[in-house]
Structures are given as structure tokens and as C-alpha cells.
Backbone as JSON Lines, residues from 0, in Angstrom:
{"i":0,"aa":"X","n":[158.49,92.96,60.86],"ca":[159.81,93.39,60.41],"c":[160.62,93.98,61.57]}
{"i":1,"aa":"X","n":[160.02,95.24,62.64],"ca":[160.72,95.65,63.26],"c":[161.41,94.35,64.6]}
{"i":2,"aa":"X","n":[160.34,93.62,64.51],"ca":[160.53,92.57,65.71],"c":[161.7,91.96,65.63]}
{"i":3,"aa":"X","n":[161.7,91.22,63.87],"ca":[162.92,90.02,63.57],"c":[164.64,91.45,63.71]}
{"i":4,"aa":"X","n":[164.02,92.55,62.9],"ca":[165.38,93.32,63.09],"c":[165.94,93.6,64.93]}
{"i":5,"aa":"X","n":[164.41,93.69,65.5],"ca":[165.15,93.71,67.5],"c":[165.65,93.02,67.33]}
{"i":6,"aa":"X","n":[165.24,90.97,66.84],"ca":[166.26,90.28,67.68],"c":[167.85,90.18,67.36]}
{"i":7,"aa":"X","n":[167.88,90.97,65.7],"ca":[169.21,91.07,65.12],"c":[170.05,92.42,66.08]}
{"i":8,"aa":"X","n":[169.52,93.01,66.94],"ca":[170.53,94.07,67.93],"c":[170.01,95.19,67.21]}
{"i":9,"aa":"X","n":[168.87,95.51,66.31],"ca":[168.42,96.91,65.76],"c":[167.22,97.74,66.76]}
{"i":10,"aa":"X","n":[167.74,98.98,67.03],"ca":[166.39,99.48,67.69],"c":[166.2,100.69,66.22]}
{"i":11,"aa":"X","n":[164.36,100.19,66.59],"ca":[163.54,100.97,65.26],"c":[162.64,101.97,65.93]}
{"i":12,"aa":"X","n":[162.43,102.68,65.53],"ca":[160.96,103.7,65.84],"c":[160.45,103.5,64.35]}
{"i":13,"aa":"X","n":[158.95,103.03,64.6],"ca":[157.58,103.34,63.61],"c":[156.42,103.99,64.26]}
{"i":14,"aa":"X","n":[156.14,104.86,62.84],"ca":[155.15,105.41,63.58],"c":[154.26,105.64,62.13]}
{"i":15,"aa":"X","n":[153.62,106.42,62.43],"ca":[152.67,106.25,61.22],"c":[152.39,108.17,60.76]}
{"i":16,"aa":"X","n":[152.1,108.06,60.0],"ca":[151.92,110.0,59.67],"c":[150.38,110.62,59.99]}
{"i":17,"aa":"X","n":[150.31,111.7,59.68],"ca":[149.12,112.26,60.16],"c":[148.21,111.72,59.51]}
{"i":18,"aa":"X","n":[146.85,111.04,59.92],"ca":[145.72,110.6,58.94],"c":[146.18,109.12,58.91]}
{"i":19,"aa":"X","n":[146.75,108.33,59.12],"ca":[147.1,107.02,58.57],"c":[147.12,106.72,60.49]}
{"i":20,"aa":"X","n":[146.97,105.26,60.0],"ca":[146.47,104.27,61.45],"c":[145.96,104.59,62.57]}
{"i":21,"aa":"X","n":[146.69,104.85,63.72],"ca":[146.1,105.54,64.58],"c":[146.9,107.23,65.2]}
{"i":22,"aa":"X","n":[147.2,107.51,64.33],"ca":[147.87,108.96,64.37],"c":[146.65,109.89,63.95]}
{"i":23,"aa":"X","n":[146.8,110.86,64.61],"ca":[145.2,111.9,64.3],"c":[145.78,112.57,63.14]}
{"i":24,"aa":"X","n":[144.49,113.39,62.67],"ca":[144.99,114.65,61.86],"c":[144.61,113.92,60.17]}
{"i":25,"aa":"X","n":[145.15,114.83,59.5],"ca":[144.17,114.34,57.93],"c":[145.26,114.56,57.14]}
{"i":26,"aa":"X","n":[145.55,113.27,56.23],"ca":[146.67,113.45,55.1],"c":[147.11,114.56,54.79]}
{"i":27,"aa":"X","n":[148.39,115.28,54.51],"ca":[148.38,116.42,54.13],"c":[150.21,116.1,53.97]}
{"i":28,"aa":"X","n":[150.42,116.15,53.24],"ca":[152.28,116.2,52.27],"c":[153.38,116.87,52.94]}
{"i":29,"aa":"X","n":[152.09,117.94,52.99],"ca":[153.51,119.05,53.68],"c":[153.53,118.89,55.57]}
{"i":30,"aa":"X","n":[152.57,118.34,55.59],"ca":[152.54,118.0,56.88],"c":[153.21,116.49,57.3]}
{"i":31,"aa":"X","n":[153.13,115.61,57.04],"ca":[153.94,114.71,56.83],"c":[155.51,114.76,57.11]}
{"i":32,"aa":"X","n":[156.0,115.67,56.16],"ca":[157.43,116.31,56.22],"c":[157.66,116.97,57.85]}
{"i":33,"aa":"X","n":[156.64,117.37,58.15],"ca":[156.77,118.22,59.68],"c":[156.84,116.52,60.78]}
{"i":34,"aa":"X","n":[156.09,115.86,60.18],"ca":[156.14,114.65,61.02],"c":[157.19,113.95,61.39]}
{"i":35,"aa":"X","n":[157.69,113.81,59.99],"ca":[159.27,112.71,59.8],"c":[160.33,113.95,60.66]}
{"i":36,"aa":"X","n":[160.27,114.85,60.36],"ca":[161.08,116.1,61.2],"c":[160.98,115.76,62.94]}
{"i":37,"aa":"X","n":[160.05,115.83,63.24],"ca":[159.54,115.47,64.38],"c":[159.93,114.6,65.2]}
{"i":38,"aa":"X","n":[159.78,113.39,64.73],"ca":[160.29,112.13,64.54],"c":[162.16,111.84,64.77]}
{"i":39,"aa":"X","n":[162.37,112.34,63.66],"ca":[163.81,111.98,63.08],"c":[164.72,112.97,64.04]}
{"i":40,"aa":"X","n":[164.1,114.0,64.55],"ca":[165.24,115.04,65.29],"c":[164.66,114.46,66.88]}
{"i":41,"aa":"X","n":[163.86,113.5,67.46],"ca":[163.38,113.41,68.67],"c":[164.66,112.03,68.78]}
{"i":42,"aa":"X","n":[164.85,111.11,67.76],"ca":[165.41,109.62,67.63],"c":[167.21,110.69,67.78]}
{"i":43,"aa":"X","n":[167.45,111.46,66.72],"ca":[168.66,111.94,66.64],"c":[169.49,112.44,68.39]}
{"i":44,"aa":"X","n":[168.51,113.07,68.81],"ca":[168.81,113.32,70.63],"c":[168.55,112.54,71.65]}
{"i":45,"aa":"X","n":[168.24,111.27,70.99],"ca":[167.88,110.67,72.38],"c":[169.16,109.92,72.82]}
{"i":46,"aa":"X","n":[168.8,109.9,74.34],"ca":[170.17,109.34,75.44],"c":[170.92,107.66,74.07]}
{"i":47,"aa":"X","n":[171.48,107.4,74.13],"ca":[171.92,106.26,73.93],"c":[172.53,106.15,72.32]}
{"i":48,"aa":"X","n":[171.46,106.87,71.73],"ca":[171.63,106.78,70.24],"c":[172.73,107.35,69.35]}
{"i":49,"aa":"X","n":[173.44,106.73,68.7],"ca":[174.7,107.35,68.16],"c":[174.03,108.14,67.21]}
{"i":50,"aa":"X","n":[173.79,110.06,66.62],"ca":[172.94,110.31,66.25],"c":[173.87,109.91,64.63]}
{"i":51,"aa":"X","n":[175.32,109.52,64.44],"ca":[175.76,109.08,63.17],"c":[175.24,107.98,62.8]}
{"i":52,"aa":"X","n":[174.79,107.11,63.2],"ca":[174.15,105.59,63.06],"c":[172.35,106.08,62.5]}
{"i":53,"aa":"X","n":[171.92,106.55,61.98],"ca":[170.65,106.57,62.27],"c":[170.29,106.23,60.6]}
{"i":54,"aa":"X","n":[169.15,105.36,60.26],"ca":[169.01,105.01,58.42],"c":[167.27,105.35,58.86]}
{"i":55,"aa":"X","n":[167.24,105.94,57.4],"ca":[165.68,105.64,57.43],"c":[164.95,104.73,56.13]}
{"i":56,"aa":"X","n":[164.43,103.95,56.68],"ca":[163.49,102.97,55.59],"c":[162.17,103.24,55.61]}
{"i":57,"aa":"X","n":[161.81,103.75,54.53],"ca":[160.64,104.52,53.84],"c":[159.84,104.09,53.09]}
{"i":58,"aa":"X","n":[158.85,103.81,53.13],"ca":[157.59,103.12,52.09],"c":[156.59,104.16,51.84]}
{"i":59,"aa":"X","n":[156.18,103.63,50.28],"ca":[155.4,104.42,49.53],"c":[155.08,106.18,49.74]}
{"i":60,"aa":"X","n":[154.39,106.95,49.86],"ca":[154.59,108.06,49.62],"c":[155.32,108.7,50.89]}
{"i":61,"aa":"X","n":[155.57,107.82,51.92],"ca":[156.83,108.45,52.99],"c":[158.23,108.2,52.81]}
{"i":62,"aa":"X","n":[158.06,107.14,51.33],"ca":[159.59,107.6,50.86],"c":[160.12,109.16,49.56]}
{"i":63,"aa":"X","n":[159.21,109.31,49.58],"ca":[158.9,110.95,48.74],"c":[159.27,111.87,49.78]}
{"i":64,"aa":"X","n":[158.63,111.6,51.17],"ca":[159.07,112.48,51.9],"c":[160.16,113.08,52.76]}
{"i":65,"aa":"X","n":[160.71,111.54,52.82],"ca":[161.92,111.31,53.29],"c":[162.85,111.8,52.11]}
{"i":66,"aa":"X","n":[162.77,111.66,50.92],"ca":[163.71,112.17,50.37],"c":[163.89,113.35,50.07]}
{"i":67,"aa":"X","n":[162.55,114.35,50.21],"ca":[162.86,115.48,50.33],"c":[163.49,116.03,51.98]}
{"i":68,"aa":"X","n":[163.05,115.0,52.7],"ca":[163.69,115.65,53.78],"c":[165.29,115.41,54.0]}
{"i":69,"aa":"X","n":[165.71,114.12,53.34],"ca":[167.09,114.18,54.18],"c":[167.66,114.63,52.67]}
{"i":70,"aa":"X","n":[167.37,115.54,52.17],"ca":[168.15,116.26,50.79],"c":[167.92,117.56,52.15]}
{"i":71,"aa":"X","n":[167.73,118.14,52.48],"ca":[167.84,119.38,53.58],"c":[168.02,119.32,54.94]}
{"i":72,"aa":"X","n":[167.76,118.13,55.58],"ca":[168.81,117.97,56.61],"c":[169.57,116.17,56.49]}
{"i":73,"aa":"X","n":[170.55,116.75,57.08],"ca":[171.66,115.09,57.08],"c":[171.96,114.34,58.53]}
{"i":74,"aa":"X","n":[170.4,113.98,58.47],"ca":[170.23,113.32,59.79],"c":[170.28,111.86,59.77]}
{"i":75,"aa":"X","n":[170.42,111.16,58.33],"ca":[170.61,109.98,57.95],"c":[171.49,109.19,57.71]}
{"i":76,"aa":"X","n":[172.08,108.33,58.24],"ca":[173.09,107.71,57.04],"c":[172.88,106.64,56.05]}
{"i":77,"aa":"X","n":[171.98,106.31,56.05],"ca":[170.9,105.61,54.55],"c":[169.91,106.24,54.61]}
{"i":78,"aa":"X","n":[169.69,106.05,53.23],"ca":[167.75,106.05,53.17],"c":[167.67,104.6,52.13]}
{"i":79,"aa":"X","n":[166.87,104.28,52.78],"ca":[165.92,103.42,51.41],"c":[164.77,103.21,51.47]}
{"i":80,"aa":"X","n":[164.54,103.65,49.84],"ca":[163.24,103.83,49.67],"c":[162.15,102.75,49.27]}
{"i":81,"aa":"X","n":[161.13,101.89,49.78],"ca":[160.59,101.02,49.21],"c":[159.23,101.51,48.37]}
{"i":82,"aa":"X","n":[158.61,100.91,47.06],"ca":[157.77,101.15,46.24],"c":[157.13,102.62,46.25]}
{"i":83,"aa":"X","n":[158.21,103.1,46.39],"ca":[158.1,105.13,46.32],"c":[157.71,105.76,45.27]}
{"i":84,"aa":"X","n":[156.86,106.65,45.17],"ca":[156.2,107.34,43.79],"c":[157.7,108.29,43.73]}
{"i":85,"aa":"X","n":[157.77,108.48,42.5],"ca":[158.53,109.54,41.92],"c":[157.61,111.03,41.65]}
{"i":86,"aa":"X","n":[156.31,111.03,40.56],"ca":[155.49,112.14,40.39],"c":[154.62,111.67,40.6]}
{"i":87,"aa":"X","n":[153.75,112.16,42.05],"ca":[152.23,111.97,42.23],"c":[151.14,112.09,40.96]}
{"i":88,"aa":"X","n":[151.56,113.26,40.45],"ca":[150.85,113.46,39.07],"c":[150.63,112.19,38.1]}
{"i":89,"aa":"X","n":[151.61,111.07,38.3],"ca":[151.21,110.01,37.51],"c":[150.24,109.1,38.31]}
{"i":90,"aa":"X","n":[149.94,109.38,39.39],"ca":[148.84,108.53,40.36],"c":[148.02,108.66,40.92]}
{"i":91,"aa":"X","n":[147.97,109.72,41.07],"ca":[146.79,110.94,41.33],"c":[145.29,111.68,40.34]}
{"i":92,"aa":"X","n":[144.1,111.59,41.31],"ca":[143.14,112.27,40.16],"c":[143.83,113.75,39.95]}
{"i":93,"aa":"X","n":[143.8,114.15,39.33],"ca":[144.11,115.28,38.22],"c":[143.08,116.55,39.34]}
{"i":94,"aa":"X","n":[142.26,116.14,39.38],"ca":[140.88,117.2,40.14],"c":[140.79,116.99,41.29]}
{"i":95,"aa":"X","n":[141.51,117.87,42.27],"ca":[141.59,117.62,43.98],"c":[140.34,117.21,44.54]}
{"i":96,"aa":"X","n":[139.07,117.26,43.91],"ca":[138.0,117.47,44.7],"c":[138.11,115.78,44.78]}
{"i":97,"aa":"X","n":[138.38,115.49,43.35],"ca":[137.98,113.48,43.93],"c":[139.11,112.98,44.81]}
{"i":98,"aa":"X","n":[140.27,113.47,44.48],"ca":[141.07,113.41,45.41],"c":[140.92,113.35,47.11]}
{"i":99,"aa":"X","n":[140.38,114.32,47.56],"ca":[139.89,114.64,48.61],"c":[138.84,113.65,48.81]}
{"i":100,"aa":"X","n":[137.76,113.52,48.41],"ca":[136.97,112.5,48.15],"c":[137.37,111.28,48.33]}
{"i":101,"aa":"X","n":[138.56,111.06,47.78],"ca":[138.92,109.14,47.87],"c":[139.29,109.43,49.22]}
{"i":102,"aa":"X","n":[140.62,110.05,49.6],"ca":[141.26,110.07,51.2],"c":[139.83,109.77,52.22]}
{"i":103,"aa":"X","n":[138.82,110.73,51.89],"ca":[137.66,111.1,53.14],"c":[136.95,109.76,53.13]}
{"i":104,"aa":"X","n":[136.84,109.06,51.88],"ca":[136.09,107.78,51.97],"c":[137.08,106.34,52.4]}
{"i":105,"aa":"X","n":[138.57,106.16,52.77],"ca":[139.25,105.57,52.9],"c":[139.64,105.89,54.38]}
{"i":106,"aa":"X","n":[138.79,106.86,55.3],"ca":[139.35,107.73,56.42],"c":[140.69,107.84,56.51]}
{"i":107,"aa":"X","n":[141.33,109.03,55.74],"ca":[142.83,109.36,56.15],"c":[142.52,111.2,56.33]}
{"i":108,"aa":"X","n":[141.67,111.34,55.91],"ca":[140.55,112.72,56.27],"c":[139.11,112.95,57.39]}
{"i":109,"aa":"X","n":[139.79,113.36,57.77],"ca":[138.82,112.83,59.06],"c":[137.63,113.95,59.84]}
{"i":110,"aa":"X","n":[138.21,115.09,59.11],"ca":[137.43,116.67,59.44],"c":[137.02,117.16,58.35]}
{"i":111,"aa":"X","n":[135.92,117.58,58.43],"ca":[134.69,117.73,57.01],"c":[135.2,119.11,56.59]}
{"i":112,"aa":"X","n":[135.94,119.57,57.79],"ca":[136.4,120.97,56.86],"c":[137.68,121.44,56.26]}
{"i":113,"aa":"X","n":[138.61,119.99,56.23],"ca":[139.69,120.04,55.9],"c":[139.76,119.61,54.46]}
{"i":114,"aa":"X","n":[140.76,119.94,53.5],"ca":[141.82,120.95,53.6],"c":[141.4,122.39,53.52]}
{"i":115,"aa":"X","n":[141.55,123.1,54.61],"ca":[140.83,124.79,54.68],"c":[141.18,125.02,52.87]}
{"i":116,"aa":"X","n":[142.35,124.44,52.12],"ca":[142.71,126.12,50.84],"c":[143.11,124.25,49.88]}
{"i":117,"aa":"X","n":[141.84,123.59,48.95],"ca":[142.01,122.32,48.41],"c":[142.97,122.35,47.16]}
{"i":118,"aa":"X","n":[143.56,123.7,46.31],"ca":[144.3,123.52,45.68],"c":[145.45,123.71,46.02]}
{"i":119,"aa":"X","n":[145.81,124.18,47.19],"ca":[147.2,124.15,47.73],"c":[147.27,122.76,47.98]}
{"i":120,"aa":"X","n":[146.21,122.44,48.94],"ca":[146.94,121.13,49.65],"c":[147.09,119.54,48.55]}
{"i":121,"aa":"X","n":[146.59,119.88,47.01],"ca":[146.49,119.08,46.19],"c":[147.9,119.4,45.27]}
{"i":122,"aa":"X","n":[148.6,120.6,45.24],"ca":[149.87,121.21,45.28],"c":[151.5,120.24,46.19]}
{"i":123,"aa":"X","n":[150.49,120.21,46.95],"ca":[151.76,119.34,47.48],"c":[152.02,118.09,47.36]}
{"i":124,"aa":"X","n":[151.04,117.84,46.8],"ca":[151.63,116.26,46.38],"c":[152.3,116.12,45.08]}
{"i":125,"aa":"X","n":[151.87,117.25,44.13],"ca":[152.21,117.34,43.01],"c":[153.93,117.64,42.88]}
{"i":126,"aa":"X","n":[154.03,118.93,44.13],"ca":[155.06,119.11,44.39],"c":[156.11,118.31,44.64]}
{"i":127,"aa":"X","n":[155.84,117.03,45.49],"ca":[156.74,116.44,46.27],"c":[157.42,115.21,45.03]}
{"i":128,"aa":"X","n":[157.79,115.81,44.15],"ca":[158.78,114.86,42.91],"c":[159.97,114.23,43.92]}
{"i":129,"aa":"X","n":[160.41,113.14,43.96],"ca":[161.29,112.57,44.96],"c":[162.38,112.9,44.15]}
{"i":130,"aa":"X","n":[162.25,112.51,42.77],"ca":[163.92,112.48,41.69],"c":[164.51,113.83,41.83]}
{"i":131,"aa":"X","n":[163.47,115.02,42.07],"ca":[164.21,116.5,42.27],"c":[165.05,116.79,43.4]}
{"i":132,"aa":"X","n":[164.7,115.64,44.72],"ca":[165.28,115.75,45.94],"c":[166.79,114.78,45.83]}
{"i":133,"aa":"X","n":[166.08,113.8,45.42],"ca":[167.89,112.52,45.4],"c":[169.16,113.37,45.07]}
{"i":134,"aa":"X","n":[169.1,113.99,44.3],"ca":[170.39,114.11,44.17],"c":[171.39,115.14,45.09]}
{"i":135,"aa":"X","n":[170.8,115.61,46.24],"ca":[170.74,116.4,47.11],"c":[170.58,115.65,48.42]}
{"i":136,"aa":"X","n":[170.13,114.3,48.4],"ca":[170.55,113.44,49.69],"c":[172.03,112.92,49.24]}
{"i":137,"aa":"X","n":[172.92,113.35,48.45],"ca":[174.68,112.45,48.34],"c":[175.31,113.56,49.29]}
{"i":138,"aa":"X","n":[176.04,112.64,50.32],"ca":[176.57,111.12,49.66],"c":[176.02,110.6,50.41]}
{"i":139,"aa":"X","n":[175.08,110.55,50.93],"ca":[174.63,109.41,51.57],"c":[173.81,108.82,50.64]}
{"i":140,"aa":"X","n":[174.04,107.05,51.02],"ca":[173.53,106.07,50.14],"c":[172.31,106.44,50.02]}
{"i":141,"aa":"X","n":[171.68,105.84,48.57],"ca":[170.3,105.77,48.52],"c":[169.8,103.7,47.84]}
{"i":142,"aa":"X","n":[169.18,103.26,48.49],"ca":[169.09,102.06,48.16],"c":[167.46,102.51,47.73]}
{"i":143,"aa":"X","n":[167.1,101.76,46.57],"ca":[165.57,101.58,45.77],"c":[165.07,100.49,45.64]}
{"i":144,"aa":"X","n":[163.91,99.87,46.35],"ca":[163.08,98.71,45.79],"c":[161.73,99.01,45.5]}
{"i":145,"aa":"X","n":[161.38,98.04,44.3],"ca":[160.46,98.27,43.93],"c":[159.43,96.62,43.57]}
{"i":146,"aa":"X","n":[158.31,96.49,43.49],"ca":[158.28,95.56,42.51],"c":[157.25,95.58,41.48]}
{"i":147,"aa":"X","n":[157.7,94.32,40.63],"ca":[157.51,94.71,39.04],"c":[156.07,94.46,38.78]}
{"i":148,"aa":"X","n":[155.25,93.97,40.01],"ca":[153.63,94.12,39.92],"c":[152.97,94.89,40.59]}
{"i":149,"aa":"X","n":[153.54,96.09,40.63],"ca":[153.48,97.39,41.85],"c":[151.78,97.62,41.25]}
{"i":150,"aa":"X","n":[151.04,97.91,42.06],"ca":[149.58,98.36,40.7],"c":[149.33,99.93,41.19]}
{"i":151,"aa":"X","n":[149.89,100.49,41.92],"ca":[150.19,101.87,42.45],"c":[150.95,102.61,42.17]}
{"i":152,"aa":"X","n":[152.22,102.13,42.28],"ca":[153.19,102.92,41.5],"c":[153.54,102.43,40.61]}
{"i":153,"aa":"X","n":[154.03,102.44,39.68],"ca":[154.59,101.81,38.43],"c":[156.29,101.98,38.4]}
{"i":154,"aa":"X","n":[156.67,100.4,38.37],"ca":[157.94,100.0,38.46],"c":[158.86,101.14,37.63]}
{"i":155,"aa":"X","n":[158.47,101.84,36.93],"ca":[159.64,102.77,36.63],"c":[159.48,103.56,36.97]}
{"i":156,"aa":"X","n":[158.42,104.27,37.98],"ca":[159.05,105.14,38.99],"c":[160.41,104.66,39.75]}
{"i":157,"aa":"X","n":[160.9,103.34,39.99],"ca":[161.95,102.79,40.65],"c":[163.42,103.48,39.63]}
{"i":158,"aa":"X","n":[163.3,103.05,38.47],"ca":[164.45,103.76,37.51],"c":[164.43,104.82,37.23]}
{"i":159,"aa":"X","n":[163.4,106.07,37.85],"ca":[163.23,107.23,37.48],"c":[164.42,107.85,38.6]}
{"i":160,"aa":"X","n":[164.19,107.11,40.46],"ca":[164.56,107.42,41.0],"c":[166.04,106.73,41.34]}
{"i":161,"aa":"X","n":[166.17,105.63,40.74],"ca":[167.43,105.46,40.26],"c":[168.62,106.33,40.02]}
{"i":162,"aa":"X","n":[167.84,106.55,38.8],"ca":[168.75,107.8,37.49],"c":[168.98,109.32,38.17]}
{"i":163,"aa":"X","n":[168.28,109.38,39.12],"ca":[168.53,110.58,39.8],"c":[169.58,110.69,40.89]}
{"i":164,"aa":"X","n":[168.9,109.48,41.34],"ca":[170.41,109.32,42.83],"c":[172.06,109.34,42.4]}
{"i":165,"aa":"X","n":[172.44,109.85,43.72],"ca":[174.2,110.14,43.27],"c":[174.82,108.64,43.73]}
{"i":166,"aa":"X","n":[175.82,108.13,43.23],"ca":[176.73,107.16,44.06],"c":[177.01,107.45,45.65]}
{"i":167,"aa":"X","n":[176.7,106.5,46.36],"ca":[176.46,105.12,46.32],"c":[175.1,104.95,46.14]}
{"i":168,"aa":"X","n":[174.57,103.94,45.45],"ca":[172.76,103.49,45.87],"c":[172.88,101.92,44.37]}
{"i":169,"aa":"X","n":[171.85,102.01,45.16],"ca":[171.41,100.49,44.58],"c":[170.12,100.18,44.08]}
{"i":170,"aa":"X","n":[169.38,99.56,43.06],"ca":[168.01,99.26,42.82],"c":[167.6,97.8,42.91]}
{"i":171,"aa":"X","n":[166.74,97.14,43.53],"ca":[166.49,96.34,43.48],"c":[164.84,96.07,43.24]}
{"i":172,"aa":"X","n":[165.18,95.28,42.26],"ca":[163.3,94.96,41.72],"c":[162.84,93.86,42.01]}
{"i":173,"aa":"X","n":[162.16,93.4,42.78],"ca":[161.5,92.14,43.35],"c":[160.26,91.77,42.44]}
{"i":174,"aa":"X","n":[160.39,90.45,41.54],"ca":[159.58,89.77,40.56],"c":[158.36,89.42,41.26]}
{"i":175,"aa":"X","n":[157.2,90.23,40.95],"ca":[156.29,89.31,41.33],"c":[155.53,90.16,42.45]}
{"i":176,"aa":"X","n":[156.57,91.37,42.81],"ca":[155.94,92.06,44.34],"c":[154.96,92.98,43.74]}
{"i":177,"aa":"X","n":[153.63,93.76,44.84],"ca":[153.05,94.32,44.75],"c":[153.1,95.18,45.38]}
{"i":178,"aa":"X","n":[152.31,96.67,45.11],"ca":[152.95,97.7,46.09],"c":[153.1,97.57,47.54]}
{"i":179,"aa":"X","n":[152.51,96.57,48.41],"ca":[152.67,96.14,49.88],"c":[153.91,95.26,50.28]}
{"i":180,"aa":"X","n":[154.95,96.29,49.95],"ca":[156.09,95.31,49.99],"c":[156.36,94.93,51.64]}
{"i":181,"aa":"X","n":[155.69,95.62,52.7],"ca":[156.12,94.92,54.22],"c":[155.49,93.51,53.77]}
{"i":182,"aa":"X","n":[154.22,93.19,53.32],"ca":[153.88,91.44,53.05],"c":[154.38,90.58,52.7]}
{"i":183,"aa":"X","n":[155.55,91.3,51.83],"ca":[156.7,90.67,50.67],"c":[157.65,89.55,51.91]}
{"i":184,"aa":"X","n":[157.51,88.52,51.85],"ca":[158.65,88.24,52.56],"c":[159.86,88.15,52.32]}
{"i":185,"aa":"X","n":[160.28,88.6,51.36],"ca":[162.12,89.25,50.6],"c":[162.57,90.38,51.46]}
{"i":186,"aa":"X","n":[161.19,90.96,51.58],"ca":[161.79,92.25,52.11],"c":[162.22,92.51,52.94]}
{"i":187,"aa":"X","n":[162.08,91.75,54.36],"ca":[163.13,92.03,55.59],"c":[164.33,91.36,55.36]}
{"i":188,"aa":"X","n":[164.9,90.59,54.63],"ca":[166.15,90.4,53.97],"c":[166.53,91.52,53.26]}
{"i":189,"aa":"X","n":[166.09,92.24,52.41],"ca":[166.84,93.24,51.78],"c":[166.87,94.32,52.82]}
{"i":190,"aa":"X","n":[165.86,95.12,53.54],"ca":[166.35,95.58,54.75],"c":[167.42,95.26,55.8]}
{"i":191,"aa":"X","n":[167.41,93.95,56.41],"ca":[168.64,93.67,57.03],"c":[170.0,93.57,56.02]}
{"i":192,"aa":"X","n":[170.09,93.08,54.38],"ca":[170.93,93.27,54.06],"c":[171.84,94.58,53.78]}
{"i":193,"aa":"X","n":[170.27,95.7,53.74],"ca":[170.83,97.01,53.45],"c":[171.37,97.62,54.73]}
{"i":194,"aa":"X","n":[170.89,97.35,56.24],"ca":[171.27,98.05,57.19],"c":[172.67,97.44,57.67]}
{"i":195,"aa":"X","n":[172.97,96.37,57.55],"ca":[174.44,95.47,57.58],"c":[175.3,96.09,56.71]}
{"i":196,"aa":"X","n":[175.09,96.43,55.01],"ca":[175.85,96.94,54.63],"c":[176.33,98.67,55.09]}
{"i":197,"aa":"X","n":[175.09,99.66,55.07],"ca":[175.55,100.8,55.31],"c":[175.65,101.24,56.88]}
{"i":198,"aa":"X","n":[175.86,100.35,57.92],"ca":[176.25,100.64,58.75],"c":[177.63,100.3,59.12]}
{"i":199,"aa":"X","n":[178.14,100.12,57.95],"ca":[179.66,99.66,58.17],"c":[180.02,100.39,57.47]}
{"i":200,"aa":"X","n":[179.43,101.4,56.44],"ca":[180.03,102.33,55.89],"c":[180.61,103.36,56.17]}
């Protein structure tokens, strides 16, 4: 995706969050948020970059995070969110310990003694409702995709976070997609269609 958007004149930063690919450190929500911070204010100062031009495109539970983040700072001028949970609580074991358990057996936990305090850090996911943040990222656009064979999130988390967002935003439901929407090949079309539109906004 980021490649075909270079040759369209887009420069991207990806990176991955704490615990996921090759980024150190062990899943953690609220830490995450410190990441995209990290991230998003290093891209906002750098030489060249118009820091008004800047969108962020967000997948699965880093679009939760993103939306709590650019509801408190307005470092964005899109967000869109792809196959984004609305309430972890609907996807999540209920009992942090298996919780913890799945992450450590999937390695996104990587230190036997982490999370030091397990009902806080099972707190924050619970916490991180995206629909409580949307309406607090306007006016900047919010664009939503989802698709309707998501087996992770469930497609109406997409209309949950819909119904929350302020004007402008958009939903789009892709027939047939599963929660791995980078595989989707629709999806770098609706990305380039979304960054064409709100960069002319």
C-alpha cells in the first residue's frame, strides 16, 4: 500500500506499536497512545512536511487509538479508520488473566513479568471506546471502513462509530472483506480515494 501511494507523490511513515512486529515492548493501550504521540509529533516537525497536510490511516485497534488521540490533539487533517473496534469489551475475554495469556502465546508480550498491575492494564482496553472519542475529533473528517465478514470485529462496530462521528465522514462497507483489510485489494483505492479527497479540503 505504502509503495503504490509513493508512486502517487504520497510520503507515509509506518510503523508498528509496542509488542507488534518488530517494535519491542509488550501490548499495552495506553502505551500505544504514547506511541502514535511519538510518532505523529516527530512526522508534524519534520523539515519538509506541511504539518497542515498530515492524515492518519488506522487499522484495527490503532484506529481506537488514533481516535482517542486526535480528539485531544489536532495534528490531523483526516483520520480513517479501517475495521476498528468500537468496545473492546465486545471482543475481549472478560478475565485479564486469559487475556494476557492469548497476547503471551501470540508473542505481543514478551516479558514474563509484564503487565506489573493486570487489572489496570486490562482497563485500558476496556477504556479505549473509540465512539466516546469521535465526536471530539470534528471537524476534521472521519472516514469508516469496515467489512461485512469482519470475524473480529463485528461490522456494526462500523455504524456504532458512524453514529458518533460529527460531519464530515463517510462509511464504507466492503462485501465480502475480513478483518485484514491491508489484503483487501479495494482498499488502497479507498485510501487513495480518501487522501485525494481530504487533501483538497
Amino acid at each position: 500500500m505504502v509503495e503504490e501511494l509513493g508512486r502517487e507523490g504520497w510520503s507515509s511513515v509506518v510503523f508498528n506499536f509496542r509488542g507488534c512486529g518488530l517494535s519491542g515492548g509488550d501490548i499495552d493501550m495506553r502505551g500505544w497512545h504514547d506511541d502514535l504521540a511519538e510518532v505523529a509529533g516527530k512526522v508534524h516537525d519534520l523539515p519538509g512536511v506541511d504539518p497542515g497536510d498530515i492524515h492518519c490511516v488506522a487499522f484495527s485497534a490503532g484506529g481506537a487509538v488514533a481516535a482517542r488521540f486526535a480528539s485531544r490533539e489536532k495534528l490531523f487533517k483526516s483520520l480513517l479508520l479501517m475495521a476498528t473496534p468500537d468496545d473492546f469489551g465486545d471482543i475481549l475475554p472478560a478475565d485479564p488473566a486469559l487475556l494476557r495469556d492469548h497476547f503471551r502465546g501470540i508473542g505481543v508480550i514478551r516479558d514474563e513479568n509484564f503487565p506489573p498491575d493486570l487489572a489496570a492494564w486490562h482497563r485500558g482496553f476496556l477504556d479505549l471506546k473509540a465512539s466516546r472519542f469521535l465526536p471530539f475529533v470534528s471537524p476534521v473528517p472521519v472516514g469508516i471502513v469496515h467489512g461485512d465478514r469482519d470475524e473480529t470485529v463485528p461490522f456494526a462496530h462500523a455504524h456504532r462509530l458512524y453514529a458518533a462521528a460529527c460531519m464530515p465522514k463517510k462509511i464504507t462497507i466492503l462485501q465480502g472483506a475480513t478483518h485484514q483489510l491491508r489484503k483487501d485489494p479495494r482498499a488502497i483505492g479507498i485510501i487513495r480515494d480518501w487522501l485525494r479527497k481530504e487533501a483538497s479540503w
